[in-house]
N, C-alpha and C positions, 0 to 999 in steps of 0.2 A: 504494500500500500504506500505512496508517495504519501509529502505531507500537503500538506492544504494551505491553499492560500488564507493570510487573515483576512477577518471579514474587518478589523479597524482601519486596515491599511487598505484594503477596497473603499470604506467610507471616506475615510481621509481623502481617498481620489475621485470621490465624487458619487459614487452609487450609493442607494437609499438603503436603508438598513434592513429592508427584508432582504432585497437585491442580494446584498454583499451577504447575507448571511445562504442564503440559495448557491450563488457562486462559491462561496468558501467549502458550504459541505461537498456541491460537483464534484470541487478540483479534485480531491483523491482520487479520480477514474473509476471512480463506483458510479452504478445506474441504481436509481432509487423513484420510490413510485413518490406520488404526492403528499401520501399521508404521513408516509415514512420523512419525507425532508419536513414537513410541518410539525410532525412528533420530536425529530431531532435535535430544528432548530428554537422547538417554541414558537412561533409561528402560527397563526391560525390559519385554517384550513383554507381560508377563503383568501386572505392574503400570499402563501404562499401561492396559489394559484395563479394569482395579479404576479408576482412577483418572479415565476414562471413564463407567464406570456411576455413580461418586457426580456427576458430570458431570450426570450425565443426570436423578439422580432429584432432584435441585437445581431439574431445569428449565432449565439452562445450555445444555448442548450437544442435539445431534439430530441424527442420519444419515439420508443418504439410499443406496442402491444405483448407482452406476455400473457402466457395461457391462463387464466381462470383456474383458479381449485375449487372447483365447484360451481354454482350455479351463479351465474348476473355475468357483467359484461368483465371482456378481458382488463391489466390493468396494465394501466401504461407505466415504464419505467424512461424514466428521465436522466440525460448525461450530458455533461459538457462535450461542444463539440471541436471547440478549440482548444491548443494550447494554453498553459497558464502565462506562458511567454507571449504568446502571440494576444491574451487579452490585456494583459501589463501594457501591451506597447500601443494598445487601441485607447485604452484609458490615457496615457502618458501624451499621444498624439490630441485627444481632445483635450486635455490639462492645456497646451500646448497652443492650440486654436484658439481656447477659451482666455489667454492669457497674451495673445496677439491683441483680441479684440476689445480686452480693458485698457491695452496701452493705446490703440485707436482714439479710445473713449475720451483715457486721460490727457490726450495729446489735445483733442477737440476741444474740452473743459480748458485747457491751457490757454487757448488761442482765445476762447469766446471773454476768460476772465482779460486777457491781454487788449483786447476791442472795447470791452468796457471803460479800461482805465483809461484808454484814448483821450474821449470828449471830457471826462473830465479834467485831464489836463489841460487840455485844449481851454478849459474855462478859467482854470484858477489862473491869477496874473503873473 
């Protein structure tokens, strides 16, 4: 069994605290059904579900159907489907974008307070 990513150090980079705690239990390369990652992490049923589909529409995780022990529908088990490497450097890439477009911001803020002080130079003698 590998070890697992933390789920502080997923937070820290930015995913919601069910999020990172669904990714941290994946990473060890085990497939686990829903109930089992909600039992695990503490999590309720219904959030790790949410928590799951942003999972999925990421590209992260993927299910497959295992067979039924007995009667009702089969049940899906759940796995990371990337690298723990390859989601470090997807996380680190939007760190990265997100941390472009604050210096955008701050740069803007710059100029606008810099326009302001203009006229009123322009006024005092």
């Amino acid at each position: 069994m590998r070890n697992q990513l933390d789920s502080e150090l997923l937070i820290e980079l930015g995913l919601m605290e069910t999020t990172a705690a669904i990714v941290s239990y994946l990473s060890t390369g085990e497939s686990a059904s829903l109930r089992e990652i909600s039992s695990s992490t503490e999590i309720e049923l219904s959030r790790a579900a949410s928590g799951l589909r942003q999972c999925r529409f990421r590209g992260w995780v993927d299910s497959n159907e295992s067979p039924s022990l007995g009667r009702g529908r089969p049940s899906r088990r759940w796995s990371l489907i990337v690298s723990r490497l390859e989601l470090l450097h997807e996380l680190e890439s939007e760190i990265r974008q997100q941390h472009l477009i604050l210096n955008d911001s701050i740069r803007n803020v710059e100029r606008s307070l810099a326009n302001l002080r203009e006229p009123i130079r322009a006024i005092q003698p």
